[in-house]
C-alpha positions as CSV (number, residue, x, y, z in Angstrom):
1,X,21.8,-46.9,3.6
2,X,20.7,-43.6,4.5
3,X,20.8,-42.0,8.4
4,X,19.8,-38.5,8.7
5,X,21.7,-36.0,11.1
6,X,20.3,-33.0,13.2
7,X,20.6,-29.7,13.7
8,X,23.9,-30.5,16.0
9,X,25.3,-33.0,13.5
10,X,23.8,-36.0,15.1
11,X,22.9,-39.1,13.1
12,X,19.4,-40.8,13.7
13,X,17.5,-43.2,11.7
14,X,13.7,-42.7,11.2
15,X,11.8,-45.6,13.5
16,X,8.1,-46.1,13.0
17,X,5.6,-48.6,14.6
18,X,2.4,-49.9,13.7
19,X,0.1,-51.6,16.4
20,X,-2.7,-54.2,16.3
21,X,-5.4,-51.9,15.7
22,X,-3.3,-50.3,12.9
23,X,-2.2,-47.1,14.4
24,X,1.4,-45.9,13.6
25,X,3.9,-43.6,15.8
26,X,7.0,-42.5,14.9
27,X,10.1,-41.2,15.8
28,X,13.9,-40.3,15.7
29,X,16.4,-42.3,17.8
30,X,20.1,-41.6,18.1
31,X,22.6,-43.9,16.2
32,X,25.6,-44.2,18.1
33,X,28.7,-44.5,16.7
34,X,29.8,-48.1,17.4
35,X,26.9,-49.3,15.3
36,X,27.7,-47.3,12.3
37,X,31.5,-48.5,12.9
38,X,29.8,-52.2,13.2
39,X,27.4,-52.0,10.1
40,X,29.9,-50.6,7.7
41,X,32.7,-53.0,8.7
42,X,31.0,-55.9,7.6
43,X,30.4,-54.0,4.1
44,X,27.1,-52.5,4.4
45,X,27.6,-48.5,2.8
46,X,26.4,-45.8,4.8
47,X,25.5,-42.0,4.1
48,X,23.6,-39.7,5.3
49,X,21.2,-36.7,5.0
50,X,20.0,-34.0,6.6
51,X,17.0,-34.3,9.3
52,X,14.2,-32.4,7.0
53,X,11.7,-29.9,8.7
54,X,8.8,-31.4,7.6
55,X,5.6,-29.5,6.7
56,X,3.5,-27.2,8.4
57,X,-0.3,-27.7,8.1
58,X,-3.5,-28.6,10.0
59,X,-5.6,-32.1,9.5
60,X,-7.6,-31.5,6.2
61,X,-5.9,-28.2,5.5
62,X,-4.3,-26.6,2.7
63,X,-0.7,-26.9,3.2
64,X,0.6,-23.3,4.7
65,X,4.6,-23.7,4.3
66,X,7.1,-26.3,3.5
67,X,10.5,-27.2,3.9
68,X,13.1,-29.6,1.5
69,X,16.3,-29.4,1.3
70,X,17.1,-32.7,-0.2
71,X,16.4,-34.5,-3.4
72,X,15.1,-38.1,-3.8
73,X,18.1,-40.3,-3.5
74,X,18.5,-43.0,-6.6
75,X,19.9,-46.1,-4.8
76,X,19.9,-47.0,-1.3
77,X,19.0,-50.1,1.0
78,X,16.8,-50.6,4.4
79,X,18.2,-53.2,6.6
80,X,18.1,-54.6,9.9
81,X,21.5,-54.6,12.0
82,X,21.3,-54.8,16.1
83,X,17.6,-55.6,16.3
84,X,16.6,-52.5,14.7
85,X,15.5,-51.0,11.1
86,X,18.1,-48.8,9.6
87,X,17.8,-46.7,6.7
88,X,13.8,-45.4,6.5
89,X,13.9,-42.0,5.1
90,X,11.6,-39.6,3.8
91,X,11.9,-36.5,1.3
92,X,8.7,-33.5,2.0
93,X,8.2,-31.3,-1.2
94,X,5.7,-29.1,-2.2
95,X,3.3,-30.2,-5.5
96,X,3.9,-27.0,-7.9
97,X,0.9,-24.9,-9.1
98,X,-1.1,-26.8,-12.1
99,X,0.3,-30.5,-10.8
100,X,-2.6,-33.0,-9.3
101,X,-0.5,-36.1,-9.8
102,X,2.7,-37.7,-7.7
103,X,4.4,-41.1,-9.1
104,X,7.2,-42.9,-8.6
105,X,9.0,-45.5,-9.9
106,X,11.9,-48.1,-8.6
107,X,13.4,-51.5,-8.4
108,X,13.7,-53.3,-5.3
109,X,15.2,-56.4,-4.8
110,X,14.6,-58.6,-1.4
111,X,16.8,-60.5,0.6
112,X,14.8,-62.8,3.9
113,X,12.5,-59.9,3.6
114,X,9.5,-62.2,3.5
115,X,10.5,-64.2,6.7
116,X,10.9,-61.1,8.7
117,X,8.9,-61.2,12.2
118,X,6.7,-58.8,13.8
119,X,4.8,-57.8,10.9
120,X,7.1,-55.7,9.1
121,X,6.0,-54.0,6.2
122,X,7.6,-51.2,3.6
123,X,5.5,-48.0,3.1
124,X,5.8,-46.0,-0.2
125,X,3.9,-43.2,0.7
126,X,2.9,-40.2,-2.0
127,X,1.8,-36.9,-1.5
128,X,3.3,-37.0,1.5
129,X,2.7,-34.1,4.3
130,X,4.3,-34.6,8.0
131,X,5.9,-32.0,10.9
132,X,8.9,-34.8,10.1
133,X,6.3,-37.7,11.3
134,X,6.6,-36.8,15.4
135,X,2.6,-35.9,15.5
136,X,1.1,-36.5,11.9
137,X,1.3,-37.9,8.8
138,X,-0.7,-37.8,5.7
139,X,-0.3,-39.9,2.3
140,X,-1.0,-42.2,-0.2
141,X,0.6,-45.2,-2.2
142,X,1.6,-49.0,-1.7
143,X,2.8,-51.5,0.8
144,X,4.4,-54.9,0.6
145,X,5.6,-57.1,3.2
146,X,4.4,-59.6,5.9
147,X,2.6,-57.6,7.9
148,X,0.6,-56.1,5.2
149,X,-3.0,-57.4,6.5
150,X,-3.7,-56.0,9.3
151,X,-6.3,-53.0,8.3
152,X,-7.2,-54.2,5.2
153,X,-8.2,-57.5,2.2
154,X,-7.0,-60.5,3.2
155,X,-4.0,-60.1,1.3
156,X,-1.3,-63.1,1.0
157,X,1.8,-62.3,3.4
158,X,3.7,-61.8,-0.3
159,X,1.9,-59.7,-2.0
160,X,1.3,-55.8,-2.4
161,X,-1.8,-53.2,-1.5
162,X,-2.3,-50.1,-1.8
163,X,-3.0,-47.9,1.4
164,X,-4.1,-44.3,2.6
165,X,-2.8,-42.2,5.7
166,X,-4.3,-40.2,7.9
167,X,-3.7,-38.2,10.7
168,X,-5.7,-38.3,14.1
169,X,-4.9,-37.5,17.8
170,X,-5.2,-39.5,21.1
171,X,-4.6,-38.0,24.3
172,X,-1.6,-39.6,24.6
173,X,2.8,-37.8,24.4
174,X,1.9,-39.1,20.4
175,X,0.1,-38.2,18.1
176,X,-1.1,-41.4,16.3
177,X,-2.0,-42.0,12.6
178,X,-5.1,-44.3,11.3
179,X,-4.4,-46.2,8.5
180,X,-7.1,-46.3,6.1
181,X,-9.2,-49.4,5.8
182,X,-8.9,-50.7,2.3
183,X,-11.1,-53.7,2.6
184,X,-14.1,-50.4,2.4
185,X,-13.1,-50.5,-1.2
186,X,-11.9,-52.1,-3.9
187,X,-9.8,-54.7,-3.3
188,X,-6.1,-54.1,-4.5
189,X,-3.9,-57.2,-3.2
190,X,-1.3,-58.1,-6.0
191,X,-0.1,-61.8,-6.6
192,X,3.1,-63.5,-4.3
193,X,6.3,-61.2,-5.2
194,X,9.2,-59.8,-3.7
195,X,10.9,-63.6,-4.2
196,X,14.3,-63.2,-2.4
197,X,17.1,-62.6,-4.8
198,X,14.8,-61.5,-7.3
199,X,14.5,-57.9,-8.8
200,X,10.7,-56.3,-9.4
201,X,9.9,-52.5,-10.6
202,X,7.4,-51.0,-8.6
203,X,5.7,-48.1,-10.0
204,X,3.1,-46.1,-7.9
205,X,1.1,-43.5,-8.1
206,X,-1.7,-40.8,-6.7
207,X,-3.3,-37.5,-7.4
208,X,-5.0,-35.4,-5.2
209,X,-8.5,-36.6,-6.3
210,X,-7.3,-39.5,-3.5
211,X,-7.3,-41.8,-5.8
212,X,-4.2,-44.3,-5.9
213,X,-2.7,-47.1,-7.8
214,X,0.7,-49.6,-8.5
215,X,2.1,-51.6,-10.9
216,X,4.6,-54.2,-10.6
217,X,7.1,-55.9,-13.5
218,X,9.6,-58.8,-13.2
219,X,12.7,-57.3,-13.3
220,X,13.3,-56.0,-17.4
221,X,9.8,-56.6,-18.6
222,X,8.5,-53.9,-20.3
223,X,4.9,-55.3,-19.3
224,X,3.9,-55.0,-15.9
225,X,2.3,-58.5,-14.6
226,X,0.1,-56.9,-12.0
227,X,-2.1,-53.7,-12.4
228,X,-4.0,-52.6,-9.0
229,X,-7.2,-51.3,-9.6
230,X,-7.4,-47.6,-8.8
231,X,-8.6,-46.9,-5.3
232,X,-10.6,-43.9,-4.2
233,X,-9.6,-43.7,-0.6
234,X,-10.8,-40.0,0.0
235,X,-10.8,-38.7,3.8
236,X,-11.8,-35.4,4.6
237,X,-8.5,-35.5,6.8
238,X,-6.2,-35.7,4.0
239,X,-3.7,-32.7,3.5
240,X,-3.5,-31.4,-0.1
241,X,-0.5,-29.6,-1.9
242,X,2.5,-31.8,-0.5
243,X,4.5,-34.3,-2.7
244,X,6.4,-35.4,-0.2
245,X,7.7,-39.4,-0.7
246,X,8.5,-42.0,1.8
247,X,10.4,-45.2,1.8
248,X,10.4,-46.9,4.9
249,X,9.5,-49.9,6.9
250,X,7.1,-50.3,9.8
251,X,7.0,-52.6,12.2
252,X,4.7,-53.8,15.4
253,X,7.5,-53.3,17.8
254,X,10.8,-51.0,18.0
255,X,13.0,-54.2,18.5
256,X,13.3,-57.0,16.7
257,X,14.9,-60.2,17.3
258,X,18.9,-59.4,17.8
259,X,19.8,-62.7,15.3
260,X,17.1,-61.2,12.3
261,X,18.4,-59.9,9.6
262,X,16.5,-58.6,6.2
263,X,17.5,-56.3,3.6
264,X,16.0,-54.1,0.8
265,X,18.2,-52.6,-2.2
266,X,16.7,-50.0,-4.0
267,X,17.9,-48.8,-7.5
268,X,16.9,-46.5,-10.4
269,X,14.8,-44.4,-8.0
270,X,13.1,-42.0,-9.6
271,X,10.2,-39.5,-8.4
272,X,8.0,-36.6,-9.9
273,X,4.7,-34.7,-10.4
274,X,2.9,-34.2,-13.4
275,X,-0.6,-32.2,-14.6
């Protein structure tokens, strides 16, 4: 379980909140030390990373600098300990010259994930570009969870989707992003998965034609059982040239019942860019 830590060494963890109408803020909280004590004494493994800088870019613009200074971790796990969501990180990169194309691919195995409350949902999110996801944030790729419906298909509380995200501002201390409607296209809701106990590959991908797609495969099947249609989601707000990745999980709320708890383990984490 990954928390990041700041330019004065302290550890935060990455919360971000959808509301009803689909709009998503995010932010940075301080993790203090009893509750890394806490989660780690009853097993749970904890490391940590450092706080990236994000990207620098306007709505729709090409991207004008970057910043990365970490690599795509191959295992890790998002949890919830104390009422809150621990371990949602993200990694900015840059897509090199000649590359249209960001994928990934990982297994995830879930544990009460699918009983969780206020509509909690994990975001992959490709072709990522953020100032670190305190005013904007712009990608593509897939969700899965029980709160996957709300801007969308009428999707089954168990199933996956693919998604697009944009940036927009209010007039309020945050700026808020828009999820992308997917029930304007086609529709991309994948059969019941993410079983507890059981292991699924997920892979995903997008290019910067906007258009976006996921596979999923019972854990060592070389055949996926699910191919989503690929979805053009194109938005003249989307910022090109990042390949930035997410893995994180969303909720309605900041706090969660004290008594839930819900966990997803990642493994064999892989991410890259192609032509």
């Amino acid at each position: 379980m990954f928390l990041t830590y700041n330019a004065d060494n302290v550890l935060e963890r990455l919360e971000v909140v959808r509301d009803e109408k689909g709009q998503t803020a995010s932010t940075y909280v301080r993790v203090p030390v009893e509750q890394v004590d806490g989660i780690c004494a009853v097993g749970q493994s904890m490391s940590s990373m450092p706080k990236p800088l994000g990207t620098i870019s306007k709505r729709g613009d090409q991207l004008k600098s970057i910043y990365a200074d970490t690599s795509v971790p191959s295992s890790f796990t998002i949890a919830t300990y104390y009422g809150v969501i621990f371990g949602n990180f993200w990694v900015p990169a840059a897509l090199p010259s000649g590359h249209h194309a960001h994928l990934a691919q990982y297994d995830v195995t879930s544990f009460y994930f699918a009983s969780g409350t206020y509509q909690n949902h994990f975001v992959n999110s490709l072709l990522t570009a953020s100032d670190n996801f305190d005013t904007w944030h712009s990608g593509k790729g897939v969700i899965f969870g029980p709160g996957i419906a709300g801007g969308g298909p009428i999707c089954s509380s168990q199933s996956a989707v693919t998604e697009t995200w944009s940036s927009r501002s209010y007039q309020m201390p945050k700026v808020k992003a828009i999820v992308w409607n997917a029930a304007q296209a086609t529709n991309s809701c994948s059969p019941d998965f993410f079983y507890d106990n059981q292991t699924y590959r997920i892979f995903s991908g997008a290019n910067d034609l906007q258009e976006s797609t996921y596979w999923l495969y019972m854990d060592g099947s070389a055949s996926p059982f699910f191919k989503a249609p690929t979805v053009n989601s194109y938005t003249s707000e989307f910022a090109t040239g990042a390949a930035g990745i997410s893995f994180l999980v969303a909720s309605i709320q900041p706090n969660l019942p004290v008594s839930e708890y819900w966990r997803l383990e990642f493994k064999n984490v892989s991410s890259w860019t192609q032509p």
